[in-house]
Backbone as ProteinMPNN parsed JSONL, in Angstrom:
{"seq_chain_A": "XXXXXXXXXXXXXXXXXXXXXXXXXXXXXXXXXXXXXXXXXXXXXXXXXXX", "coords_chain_A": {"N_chain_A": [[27.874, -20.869, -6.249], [25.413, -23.628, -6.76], [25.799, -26.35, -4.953], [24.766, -29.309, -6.487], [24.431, -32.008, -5.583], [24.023, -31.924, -3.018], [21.344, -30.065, -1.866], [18.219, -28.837, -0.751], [15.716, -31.023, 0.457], [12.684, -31.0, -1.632], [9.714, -29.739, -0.768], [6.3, -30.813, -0.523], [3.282, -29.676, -0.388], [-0.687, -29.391, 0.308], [-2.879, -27.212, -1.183], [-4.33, -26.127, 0.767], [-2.667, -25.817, 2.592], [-0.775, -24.54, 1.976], [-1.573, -21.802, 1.643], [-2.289, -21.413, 4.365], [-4.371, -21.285, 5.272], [-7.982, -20.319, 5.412], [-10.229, -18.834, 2.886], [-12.04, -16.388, 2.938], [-13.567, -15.221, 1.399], [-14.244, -11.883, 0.892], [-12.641, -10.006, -0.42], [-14.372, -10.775, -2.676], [-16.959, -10.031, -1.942], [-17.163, -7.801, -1.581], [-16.132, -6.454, -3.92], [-18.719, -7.683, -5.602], [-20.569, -5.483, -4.06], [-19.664, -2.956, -4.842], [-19.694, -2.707, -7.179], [-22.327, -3.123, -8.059], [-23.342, -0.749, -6.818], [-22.319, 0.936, -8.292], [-23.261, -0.16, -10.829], [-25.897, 1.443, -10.242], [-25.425, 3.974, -9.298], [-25.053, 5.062, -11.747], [-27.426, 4.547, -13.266], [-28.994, 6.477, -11.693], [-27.989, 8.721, -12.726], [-28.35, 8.478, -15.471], [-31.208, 8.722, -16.008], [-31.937, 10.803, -14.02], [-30.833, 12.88, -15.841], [-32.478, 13.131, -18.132], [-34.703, 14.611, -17.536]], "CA_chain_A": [[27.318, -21.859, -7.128], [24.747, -24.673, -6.059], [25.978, -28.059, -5.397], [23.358, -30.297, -7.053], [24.048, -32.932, -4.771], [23.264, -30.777, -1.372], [20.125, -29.382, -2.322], [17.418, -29.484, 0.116], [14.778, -31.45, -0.2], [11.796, -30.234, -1.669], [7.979, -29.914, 0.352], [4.905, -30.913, -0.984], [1.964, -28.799, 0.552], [-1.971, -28.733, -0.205], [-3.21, -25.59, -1.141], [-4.679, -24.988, 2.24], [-1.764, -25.625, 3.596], [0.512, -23.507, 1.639], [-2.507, -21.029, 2.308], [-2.127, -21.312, 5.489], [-5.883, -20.814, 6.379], [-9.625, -20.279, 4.24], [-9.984, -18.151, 2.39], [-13.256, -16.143, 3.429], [-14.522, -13.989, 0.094], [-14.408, -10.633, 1.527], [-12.923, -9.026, -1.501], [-15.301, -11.04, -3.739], [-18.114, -9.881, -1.319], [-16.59, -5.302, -2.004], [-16.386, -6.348, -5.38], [-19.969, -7.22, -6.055], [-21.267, -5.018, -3.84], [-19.094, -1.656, -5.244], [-20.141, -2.976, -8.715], [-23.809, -2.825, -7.398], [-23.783, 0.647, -6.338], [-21.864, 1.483, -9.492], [-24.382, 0.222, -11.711], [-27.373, 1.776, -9.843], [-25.157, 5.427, -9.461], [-25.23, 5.359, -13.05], [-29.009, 4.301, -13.833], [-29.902, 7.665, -11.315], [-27.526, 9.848, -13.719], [-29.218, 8.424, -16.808], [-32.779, 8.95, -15.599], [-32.274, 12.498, -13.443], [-29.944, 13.32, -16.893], [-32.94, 13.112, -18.879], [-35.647, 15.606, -16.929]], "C_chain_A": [[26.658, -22.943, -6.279], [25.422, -25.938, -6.364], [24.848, -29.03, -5.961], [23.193, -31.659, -6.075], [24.141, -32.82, -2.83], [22.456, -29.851, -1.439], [19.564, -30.145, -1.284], [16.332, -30.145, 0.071], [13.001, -30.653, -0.946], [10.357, -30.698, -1.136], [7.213, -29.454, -0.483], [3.978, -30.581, 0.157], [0.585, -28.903, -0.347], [-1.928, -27.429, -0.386], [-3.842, -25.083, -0.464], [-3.437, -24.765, 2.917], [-0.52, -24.482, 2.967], [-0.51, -21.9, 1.637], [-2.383, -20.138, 3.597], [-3.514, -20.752, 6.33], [-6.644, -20.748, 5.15], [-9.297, -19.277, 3.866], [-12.054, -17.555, 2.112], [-14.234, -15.505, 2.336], [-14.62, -12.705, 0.279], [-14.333, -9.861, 0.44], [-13.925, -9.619, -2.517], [-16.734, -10.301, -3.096], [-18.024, -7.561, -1.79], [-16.669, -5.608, -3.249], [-17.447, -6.281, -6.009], [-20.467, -6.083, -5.165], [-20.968, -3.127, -4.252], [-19.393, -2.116, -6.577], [-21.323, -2.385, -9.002], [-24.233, -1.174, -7.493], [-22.534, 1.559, -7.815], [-22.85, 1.911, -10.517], [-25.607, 1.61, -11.412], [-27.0, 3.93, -9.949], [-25.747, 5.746, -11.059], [-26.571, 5.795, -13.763], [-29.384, 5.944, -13.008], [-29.392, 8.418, -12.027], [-28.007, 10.35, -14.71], [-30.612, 8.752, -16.768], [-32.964, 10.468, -15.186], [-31.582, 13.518, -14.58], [-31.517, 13.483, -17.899], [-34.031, 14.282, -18.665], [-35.445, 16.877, -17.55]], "O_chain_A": [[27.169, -23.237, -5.199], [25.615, -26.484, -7.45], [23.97, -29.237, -5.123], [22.127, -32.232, -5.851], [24.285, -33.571, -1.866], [22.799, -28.728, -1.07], [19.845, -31.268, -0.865], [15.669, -29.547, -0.776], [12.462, -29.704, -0.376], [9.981, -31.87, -1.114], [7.165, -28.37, -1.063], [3.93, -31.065, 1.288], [0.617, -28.58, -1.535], [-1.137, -26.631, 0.116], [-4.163, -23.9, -0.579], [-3.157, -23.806, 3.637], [0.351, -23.845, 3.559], [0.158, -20.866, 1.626], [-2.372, -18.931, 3.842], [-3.691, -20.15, 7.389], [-6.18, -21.027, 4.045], [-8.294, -18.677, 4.253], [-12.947, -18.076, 1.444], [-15.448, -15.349, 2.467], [-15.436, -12.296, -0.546], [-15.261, -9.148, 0.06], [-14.345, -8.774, -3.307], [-17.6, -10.033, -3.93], [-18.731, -6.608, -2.119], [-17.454, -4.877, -3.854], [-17.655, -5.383, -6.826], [-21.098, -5.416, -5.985], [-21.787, -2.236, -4.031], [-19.016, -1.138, -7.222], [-21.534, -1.485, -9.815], [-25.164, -0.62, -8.077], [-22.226, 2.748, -7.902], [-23.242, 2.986, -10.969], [-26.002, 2.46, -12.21], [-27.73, 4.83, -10.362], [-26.665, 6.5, -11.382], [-26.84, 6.772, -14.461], [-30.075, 6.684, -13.708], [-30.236, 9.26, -12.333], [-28.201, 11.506, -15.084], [-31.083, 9.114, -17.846], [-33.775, 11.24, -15.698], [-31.664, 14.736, -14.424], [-31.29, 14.466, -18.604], [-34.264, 14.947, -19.674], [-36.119, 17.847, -17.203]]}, "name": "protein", "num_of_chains": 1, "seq": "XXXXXXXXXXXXXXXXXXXXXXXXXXXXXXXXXXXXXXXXXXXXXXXXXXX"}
């Protein structure tokens, strides 16, 4: 059981700091660009689908 009055204190952090570093976009950068080549697979399906 917790004593309530020996509890440790609690730490306030920014959210870089509880981060602990940037935060660069990489998966936002695979995301559009596998989106990209999603759409565009598609558009050659629909087009060479039609011949």
């Amino acid at each position: 059981m917790v004593d309530p009055l020996h509890t440790e204190p609690s730490v306030r952090e920014t959210t870089t700091e509880a981060r602990a570093g940037s935060t660069p976009g990489v998966a936002r950068n695979v995301l559009v660009i596998g989106t990209l080549l999603v759409v565009i697979f598609f558009a050659i399906i629909v087009f060479v689908g039609r011949s």
